[in-house]
N, CA, C and O atoms as a Tripos MOL2 file, in Angstrom:
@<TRIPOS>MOLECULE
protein
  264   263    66     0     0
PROTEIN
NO_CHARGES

@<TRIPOS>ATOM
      1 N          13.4710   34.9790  -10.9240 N.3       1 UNK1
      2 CA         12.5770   36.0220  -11.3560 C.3       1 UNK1
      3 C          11.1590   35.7610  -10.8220 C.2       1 UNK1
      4 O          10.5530   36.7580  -10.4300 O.2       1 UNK1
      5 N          10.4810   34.4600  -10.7400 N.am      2 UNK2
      6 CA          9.1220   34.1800  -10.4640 C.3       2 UNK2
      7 C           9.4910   34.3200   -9.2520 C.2       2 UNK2
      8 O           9.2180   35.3340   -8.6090 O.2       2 UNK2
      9 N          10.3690   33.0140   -8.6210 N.am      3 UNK3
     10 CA         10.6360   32.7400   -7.4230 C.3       3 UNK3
     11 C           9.5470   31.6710   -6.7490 C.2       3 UNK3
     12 O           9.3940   31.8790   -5.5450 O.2       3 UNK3
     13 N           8.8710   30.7250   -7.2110 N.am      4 UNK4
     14 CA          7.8280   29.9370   -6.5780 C.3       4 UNK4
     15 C           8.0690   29.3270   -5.1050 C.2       4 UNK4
     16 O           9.0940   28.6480   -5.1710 O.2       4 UNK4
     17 N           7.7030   29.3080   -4.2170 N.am      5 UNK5
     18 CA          7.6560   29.2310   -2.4720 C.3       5 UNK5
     19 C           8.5560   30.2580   -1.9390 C.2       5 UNK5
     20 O           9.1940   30.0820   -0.9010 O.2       5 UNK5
     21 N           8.6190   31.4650   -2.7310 N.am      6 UNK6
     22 CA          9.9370   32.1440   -2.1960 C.3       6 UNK6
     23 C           9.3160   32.8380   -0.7420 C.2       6 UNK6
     24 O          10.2500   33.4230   -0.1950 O.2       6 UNK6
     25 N           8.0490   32.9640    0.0600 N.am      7 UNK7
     26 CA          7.5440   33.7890    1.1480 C.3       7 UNK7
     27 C           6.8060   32.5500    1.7720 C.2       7 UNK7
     28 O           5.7330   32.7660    2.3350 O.2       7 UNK7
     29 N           7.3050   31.2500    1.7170 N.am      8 UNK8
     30 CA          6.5850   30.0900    2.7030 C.3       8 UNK8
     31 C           7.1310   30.1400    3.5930 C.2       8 UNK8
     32 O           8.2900   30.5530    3.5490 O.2       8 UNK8
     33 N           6.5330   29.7340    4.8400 N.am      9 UNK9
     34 CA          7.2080   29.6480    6.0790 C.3       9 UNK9
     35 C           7.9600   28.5890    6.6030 C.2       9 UNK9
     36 O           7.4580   27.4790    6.7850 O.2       9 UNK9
     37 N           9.3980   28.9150    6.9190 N.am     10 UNK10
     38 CA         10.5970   27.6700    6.6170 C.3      10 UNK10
     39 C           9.8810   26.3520    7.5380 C.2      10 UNK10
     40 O          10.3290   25.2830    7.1250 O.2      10 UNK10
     41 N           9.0070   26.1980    8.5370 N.am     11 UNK11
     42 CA          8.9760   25.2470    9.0280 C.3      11 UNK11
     43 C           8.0010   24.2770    8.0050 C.2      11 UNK11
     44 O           8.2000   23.0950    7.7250 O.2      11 UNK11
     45 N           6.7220   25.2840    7.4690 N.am     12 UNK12
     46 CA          6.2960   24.2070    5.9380 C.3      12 UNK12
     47 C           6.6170   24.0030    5.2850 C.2      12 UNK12
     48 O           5.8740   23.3340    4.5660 O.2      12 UNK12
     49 N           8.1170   24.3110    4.6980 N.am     13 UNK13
     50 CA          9.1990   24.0630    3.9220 C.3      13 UNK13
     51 C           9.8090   22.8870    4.3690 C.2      13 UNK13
     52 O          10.1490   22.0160    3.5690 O.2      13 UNK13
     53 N           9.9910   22.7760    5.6670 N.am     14 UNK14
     54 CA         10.7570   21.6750    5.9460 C.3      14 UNK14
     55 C           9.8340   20.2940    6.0300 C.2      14 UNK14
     56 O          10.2170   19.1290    5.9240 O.2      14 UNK14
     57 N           8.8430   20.6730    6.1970 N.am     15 UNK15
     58 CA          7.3460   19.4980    6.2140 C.3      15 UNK15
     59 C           7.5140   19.1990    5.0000 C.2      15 UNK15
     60 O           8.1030   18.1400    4.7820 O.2      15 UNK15
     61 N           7.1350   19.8840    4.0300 N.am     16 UNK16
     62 CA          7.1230   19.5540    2.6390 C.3      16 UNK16
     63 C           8.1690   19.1770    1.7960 C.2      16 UNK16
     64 O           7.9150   18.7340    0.6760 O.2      16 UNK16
     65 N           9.7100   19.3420    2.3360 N.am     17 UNK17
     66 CA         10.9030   18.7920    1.9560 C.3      17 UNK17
     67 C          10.2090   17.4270    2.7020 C.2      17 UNK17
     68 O           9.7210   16.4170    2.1950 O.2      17 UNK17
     69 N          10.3210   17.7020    3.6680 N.am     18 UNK18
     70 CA         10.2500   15.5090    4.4850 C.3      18 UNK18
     71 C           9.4370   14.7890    4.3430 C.2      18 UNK18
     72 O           9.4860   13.6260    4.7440 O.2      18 UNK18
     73 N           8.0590   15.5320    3.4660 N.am     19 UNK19
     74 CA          7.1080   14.5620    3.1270 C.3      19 UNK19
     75 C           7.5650   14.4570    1.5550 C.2      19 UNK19
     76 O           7.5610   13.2440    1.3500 O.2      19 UNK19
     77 N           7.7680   14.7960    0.9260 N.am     20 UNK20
     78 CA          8.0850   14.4050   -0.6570 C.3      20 UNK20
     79 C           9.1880   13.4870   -0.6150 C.2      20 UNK20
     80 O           8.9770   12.3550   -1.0490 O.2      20 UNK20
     81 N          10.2290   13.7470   -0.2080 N.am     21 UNK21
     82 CA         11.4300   12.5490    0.4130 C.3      21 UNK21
     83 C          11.1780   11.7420    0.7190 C.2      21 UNK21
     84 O          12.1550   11.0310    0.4810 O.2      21 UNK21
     85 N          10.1380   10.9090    1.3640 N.am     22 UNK22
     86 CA          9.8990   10.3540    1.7500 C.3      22 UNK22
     87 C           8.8490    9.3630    0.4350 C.2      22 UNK22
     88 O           8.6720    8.1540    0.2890 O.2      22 UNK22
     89 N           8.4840   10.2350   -0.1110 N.am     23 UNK23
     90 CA          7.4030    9.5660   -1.1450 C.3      23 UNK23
     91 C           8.3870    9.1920   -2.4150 C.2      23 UNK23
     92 O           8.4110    8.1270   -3.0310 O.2      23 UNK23
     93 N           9.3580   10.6110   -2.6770 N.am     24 UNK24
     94 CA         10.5620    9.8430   -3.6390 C.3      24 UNK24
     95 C          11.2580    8.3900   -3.2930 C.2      24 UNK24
     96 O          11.4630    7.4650   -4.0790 O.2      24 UNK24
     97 N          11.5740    8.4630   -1.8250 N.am     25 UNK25
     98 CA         12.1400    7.0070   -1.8210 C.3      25 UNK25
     99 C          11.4820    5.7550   -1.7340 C.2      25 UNK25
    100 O          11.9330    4.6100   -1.7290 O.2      25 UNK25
    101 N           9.9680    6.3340   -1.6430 N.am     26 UNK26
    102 CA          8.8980    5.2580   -1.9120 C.3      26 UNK26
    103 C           8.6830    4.9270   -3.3420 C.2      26 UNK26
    104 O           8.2240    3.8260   -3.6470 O.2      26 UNK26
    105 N           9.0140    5.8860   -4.3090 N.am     27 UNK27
    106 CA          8.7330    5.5510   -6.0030 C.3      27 UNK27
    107 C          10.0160    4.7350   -6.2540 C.2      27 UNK27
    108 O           9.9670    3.6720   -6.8730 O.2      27 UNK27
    109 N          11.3810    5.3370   -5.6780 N.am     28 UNK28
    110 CA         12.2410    4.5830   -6.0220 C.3      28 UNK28
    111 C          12.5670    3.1560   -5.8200 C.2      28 UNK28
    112 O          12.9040    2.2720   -6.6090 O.2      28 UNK28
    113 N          12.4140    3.1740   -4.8060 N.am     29 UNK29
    114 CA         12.1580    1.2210   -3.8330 C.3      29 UNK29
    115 C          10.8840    0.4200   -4.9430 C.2      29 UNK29
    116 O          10.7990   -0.8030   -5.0480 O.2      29 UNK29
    117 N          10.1870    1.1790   -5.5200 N.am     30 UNK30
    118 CA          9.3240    0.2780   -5.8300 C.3      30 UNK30
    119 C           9.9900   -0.6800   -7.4870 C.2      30 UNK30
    120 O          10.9360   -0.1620   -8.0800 O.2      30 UNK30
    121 N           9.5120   -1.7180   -7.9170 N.am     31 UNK31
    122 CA          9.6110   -2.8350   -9.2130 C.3      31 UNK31
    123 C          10.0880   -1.2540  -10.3290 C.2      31 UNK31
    124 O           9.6270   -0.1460  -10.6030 O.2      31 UNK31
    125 N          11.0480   -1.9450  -10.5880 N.am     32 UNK32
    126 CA         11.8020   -1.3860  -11.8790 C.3      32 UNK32
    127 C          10.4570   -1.5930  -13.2580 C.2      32 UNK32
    128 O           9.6540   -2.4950  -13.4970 O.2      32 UNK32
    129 N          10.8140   -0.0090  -14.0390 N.am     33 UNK33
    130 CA          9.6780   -0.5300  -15.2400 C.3      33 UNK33
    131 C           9.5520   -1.5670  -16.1920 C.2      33 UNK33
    132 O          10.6060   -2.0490  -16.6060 O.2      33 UNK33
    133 N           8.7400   -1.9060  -16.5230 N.am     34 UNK34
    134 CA          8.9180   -3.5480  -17.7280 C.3      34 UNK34
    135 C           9.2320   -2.5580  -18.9440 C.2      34 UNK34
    136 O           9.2090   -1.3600  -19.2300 O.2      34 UNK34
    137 N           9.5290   -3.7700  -19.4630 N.am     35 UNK35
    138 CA         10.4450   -3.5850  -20.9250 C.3      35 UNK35
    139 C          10.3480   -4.1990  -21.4100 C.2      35 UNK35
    140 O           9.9710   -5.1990  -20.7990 O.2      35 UNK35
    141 N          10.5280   -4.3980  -22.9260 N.am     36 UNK36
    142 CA          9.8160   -5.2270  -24.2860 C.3      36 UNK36
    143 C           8.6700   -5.6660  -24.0790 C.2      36 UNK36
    144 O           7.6640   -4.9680  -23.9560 O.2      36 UNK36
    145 N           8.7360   -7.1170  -24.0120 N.am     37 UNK37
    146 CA          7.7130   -7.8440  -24.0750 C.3      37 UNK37
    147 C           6.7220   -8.0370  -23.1490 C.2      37 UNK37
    148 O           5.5140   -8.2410  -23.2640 O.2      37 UNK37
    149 N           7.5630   -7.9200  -22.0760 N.am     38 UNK38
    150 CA          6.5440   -7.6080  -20.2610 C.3      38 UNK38
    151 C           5.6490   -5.8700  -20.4620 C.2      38 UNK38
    152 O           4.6720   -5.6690  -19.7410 O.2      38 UNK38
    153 N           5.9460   -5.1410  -21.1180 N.am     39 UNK39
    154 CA          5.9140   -4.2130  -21.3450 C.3      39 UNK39
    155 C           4.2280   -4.2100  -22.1700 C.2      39 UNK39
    156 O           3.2370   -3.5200  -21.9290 O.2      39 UNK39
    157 N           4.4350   -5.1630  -23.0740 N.am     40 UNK40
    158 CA          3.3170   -5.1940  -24.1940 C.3      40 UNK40
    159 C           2.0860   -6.2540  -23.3330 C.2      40 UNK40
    160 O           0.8770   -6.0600  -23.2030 O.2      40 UNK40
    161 N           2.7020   -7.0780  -22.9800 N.am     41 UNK41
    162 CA          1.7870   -8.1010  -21.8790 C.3      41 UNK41
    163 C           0.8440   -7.6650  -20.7210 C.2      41 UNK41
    164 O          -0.2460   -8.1040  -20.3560 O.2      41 UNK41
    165 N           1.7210   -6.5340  -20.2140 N.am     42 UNK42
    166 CA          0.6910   -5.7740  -19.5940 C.3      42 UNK42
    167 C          -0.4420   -4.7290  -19.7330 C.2      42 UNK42
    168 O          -1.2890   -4.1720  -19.0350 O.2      42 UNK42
    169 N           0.0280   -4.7650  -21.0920 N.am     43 UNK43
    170 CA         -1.0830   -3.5660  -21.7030 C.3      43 UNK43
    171 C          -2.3120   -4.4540  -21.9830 C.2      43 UNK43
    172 O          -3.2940   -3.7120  -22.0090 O.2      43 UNK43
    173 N          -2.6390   -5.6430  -22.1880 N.am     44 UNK44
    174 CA         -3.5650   -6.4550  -22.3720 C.3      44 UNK44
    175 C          -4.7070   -6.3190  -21.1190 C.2      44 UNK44
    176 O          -3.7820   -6.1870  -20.3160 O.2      44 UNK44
    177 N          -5.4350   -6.2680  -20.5940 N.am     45 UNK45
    178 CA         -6.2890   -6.2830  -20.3050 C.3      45 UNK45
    179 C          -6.8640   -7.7650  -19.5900 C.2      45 UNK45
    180 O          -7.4950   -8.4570  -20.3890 O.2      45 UNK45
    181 N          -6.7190   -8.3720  -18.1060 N.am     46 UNK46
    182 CA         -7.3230   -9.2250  -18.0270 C.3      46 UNK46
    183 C          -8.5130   -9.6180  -17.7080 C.2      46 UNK46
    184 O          -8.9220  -10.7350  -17.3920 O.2      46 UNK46
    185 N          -9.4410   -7.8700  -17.8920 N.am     47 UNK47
    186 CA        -10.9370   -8.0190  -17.5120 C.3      47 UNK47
    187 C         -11.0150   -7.0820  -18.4010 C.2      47 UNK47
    188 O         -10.0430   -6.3640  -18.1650 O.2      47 UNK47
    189 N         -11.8930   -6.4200  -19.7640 N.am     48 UNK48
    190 CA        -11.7630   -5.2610  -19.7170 C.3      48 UNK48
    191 C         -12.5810   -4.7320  -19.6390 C.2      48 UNK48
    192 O         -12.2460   -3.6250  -20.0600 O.2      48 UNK48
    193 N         -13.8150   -4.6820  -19.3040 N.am     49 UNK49
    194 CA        -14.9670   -4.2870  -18.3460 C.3      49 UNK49
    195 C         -14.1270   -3.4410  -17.4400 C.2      49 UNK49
    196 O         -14.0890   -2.2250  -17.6270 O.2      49 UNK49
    197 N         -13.2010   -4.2120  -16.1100 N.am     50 UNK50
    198 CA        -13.0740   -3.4360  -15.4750 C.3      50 UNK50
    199 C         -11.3950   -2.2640  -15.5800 C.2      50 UNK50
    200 O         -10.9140   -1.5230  -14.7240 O.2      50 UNK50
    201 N         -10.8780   -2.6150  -17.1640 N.am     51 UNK51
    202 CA        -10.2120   -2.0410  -17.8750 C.3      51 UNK51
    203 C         -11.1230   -0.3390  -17.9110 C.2      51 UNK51
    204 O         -10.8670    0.7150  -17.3290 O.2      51 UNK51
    205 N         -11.9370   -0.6240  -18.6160 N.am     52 UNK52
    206 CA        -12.8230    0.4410  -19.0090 C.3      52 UNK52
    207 C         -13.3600    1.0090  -17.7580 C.2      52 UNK52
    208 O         -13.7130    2.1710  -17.9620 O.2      52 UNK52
    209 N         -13.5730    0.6020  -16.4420 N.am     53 UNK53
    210 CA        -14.0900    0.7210  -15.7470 C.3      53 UNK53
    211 C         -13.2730    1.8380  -14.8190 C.2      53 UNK53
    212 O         -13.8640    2.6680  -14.1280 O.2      53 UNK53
    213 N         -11.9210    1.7400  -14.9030 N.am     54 UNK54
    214 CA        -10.7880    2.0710  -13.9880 C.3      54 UNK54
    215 C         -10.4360    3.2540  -14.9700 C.2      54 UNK54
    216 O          -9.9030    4.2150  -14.4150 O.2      54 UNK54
    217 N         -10.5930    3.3330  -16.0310 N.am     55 UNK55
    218 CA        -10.5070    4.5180  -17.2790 C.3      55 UNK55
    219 C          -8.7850    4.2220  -17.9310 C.2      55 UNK55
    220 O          -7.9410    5.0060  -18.3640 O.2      55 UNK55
    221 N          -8.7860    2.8200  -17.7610 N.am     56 UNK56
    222 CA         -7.2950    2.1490  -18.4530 C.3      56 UNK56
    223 C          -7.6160    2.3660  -19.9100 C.2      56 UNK56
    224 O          -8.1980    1.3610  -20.3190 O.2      56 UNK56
    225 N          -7.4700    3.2940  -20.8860 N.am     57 UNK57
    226 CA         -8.1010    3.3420  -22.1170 C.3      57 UNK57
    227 C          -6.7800    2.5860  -23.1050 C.2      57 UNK57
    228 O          -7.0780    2.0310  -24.1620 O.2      57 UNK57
    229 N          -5.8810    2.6210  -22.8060 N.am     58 UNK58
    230 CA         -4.8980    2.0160  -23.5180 C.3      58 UNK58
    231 C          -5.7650    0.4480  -23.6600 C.2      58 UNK58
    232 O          -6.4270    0.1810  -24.6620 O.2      58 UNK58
    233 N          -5.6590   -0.2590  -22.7810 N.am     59 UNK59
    234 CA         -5.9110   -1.6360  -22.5050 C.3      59 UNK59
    235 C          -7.4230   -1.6060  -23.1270 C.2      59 UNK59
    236 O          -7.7800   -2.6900  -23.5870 O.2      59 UNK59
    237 N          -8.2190   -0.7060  -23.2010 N.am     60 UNK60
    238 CA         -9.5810   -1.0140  -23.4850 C.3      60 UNK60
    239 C          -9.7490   -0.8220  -25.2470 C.2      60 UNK60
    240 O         -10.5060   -1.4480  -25.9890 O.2      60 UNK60
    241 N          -8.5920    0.4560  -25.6670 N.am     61 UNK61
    242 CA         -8.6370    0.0020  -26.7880 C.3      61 UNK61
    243 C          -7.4630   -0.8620  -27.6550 C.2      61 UNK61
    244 O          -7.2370   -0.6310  -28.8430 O.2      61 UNK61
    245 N          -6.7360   -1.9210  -26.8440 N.am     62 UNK62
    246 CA         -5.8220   -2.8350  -27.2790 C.3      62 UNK62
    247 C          -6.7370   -3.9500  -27.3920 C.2      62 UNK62
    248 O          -6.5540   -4.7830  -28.2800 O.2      62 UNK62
    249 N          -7.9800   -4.0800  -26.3490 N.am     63 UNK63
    250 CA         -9.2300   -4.8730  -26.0250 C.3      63 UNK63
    251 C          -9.6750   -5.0540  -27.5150 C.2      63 UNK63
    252 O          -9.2510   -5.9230  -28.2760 O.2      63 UNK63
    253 N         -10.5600   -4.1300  -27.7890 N.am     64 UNK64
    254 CA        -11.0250   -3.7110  -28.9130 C.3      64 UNK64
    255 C         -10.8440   -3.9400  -30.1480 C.2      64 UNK64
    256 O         -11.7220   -4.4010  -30.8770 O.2      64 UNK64
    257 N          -9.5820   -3.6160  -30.5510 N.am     65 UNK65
    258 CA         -9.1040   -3.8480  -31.5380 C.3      65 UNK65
    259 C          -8.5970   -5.4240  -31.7780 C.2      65 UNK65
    260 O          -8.2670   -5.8540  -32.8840 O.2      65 UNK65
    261 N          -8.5940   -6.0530  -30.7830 N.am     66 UNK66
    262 CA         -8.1440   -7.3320  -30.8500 C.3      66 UNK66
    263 C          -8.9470   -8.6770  -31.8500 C.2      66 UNK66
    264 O          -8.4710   -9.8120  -31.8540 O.2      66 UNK66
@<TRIPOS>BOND
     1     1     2 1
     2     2     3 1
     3     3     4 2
     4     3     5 am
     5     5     6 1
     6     6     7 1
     7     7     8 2
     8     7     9 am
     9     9    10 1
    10    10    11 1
    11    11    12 2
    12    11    13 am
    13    13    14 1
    14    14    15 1
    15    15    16 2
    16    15    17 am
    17    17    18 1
    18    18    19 1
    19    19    20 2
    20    19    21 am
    21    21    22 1
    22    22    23 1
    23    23    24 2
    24    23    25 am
    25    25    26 1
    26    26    27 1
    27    27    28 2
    28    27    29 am
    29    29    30 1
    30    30    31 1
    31    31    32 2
    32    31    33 am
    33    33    34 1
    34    34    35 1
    35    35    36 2
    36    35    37 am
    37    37    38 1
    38    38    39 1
    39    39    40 2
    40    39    41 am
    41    41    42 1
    42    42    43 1
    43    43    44 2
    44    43    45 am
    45    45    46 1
    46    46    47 1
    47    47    48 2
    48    47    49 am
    49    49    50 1
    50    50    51 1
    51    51    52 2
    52    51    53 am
    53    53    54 1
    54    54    55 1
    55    55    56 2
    56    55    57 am
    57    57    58 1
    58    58    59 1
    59    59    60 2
    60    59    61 am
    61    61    62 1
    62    62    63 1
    63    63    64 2
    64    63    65 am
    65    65    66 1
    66    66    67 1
    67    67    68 2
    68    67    69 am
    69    69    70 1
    70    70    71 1
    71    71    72 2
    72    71    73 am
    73    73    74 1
    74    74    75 1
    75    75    76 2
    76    75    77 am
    77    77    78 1
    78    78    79 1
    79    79    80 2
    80    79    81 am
    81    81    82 1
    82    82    83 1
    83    83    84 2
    84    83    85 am
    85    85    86 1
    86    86    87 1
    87    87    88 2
    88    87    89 am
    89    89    90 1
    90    90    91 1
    91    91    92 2
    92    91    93 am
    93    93    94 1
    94    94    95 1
    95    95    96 2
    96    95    97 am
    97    97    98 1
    98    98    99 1
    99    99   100 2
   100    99   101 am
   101   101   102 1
   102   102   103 1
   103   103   104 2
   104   103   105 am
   105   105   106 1
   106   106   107 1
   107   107   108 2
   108   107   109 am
   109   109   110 1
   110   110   111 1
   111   111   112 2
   112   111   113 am
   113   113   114 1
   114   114   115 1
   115   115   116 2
   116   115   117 am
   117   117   118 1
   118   118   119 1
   119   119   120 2
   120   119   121 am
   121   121   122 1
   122   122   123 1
   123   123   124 2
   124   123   125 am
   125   125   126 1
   126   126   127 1
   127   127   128 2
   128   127   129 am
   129   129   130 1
   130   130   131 1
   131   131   132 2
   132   131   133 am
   133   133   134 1
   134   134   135 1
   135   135   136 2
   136   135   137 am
   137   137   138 1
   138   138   139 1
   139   139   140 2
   140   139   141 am
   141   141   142 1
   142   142   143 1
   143   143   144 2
   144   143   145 am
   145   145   146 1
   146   146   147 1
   147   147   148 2
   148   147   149 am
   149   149   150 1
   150   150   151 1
   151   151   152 2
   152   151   153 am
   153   153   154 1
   154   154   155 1
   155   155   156 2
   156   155   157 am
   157   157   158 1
   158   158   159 1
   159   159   160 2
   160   159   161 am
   161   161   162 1
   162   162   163 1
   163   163   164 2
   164   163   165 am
   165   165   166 1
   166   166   167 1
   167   167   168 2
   168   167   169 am
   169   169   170 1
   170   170   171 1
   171   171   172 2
   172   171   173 am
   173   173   174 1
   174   174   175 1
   175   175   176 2
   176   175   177 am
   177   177   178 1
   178   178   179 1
   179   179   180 2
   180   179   181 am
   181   181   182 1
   182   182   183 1
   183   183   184 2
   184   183   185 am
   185   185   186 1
   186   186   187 1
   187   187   188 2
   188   187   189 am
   189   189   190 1
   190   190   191 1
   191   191   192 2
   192   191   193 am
   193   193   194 1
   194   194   195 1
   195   195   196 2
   196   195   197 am
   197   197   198 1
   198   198   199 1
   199   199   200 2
   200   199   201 am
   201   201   202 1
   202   202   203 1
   203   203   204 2
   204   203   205 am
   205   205   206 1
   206   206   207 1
   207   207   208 2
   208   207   209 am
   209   209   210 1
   210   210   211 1
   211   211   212 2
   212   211   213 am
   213   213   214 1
   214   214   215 1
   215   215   216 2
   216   215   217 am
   217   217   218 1
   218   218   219 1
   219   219   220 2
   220   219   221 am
   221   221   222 1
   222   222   223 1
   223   223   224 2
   224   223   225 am
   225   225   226 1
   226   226   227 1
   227   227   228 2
   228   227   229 am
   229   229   230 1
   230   230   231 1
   231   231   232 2
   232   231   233 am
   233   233   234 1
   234   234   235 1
   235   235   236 2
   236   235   237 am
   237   237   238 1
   238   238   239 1
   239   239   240 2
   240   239   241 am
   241   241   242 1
   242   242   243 1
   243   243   244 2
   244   243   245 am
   245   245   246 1
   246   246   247 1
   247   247   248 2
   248   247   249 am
   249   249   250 1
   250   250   251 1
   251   251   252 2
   252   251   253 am
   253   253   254 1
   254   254   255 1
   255   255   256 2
   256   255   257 am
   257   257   258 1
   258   258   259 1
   259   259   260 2
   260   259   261 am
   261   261   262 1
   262   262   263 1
   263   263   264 2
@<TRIPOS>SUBSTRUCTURE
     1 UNK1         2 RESIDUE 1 A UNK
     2 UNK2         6 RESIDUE 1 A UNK
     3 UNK3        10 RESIDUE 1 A UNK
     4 UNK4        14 RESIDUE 1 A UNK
     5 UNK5        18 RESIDUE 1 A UNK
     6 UNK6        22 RESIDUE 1 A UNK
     7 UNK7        26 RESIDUE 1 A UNK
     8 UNK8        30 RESIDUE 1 A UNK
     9 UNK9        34 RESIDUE 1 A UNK
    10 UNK10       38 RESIDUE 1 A UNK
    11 UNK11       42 RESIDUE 1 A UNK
    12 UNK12       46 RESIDUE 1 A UNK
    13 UNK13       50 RESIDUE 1 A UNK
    14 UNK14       54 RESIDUE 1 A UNK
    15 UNK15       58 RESIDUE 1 A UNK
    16 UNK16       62 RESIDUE 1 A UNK
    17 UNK17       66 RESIDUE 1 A UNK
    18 UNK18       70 RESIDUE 1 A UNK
    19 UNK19       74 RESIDUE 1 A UNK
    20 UNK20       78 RESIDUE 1 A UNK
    21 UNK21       82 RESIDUE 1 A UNK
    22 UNK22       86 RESIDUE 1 A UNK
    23 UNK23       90 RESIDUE 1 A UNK
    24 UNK24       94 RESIDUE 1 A UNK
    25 UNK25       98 RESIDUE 1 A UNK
    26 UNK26      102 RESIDUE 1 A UNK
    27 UNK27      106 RESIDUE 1 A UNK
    28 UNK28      110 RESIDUE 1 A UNK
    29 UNK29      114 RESIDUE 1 A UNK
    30 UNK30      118 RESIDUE 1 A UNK
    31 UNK31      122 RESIDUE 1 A UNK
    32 UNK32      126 RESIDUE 1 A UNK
    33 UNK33      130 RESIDUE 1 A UNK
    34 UNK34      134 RESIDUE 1 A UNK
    35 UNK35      138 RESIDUE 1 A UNK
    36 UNK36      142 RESIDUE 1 A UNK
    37 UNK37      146 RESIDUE 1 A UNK
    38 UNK38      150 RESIDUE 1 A UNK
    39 UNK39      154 RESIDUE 1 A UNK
    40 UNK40      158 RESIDUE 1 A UNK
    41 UNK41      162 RESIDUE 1 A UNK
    42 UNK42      166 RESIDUE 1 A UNK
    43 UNK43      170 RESIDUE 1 A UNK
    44 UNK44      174 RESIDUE 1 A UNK
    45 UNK45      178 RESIDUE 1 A UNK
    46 UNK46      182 RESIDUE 1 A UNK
    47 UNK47      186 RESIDUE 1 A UNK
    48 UNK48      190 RESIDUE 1 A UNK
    49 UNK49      194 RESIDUE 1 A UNK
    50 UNK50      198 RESIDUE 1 A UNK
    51 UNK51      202 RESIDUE 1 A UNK
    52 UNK52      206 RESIDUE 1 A UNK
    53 UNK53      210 RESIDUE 1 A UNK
    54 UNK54      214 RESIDUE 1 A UNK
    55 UNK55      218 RESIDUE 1 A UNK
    56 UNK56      222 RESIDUE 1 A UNK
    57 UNK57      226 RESIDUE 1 A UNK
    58 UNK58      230 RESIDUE 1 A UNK
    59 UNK59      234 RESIDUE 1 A UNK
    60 UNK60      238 RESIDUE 1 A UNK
    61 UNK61      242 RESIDUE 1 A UNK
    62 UNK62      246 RESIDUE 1 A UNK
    63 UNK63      250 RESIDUE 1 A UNK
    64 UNK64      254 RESIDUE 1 A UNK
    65 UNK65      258 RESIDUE 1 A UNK
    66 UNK66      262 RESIDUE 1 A UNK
């Protein structure tokens, strides 16, 4: 009914199929997500200056509250 890219032109279609493919198999190849405890370890903050700095607000207010 919407139809979103339904009047793109097939050759930027095919650019934009081979560049996202390309970035999917780059997310996929990358470190599996942490879990439990690696999970909580990383939310810590080992600067948080530059926690706060990077706009990591999780870590700045795990900082905080600590």
């Amino acid at each position: 009914m919407i139809g979103p890219g339904r009047g793109i032109d097939p050759a930027l279609r095919e650019r934009l199929l081979t560049e996202t493919a390309g970035r999917a198999s780059a997310i996929t190849a990358a470190k599996p997500n942490a879990t439990g405890v690696n999970l909580f370890v990383q939310i810590i903050p080992d600067n948080p200056l530059k926690a706060a700095a990077n706009g990591d607000m999780l870590g700045w207010m795990f900082f905080l509250r600590s």
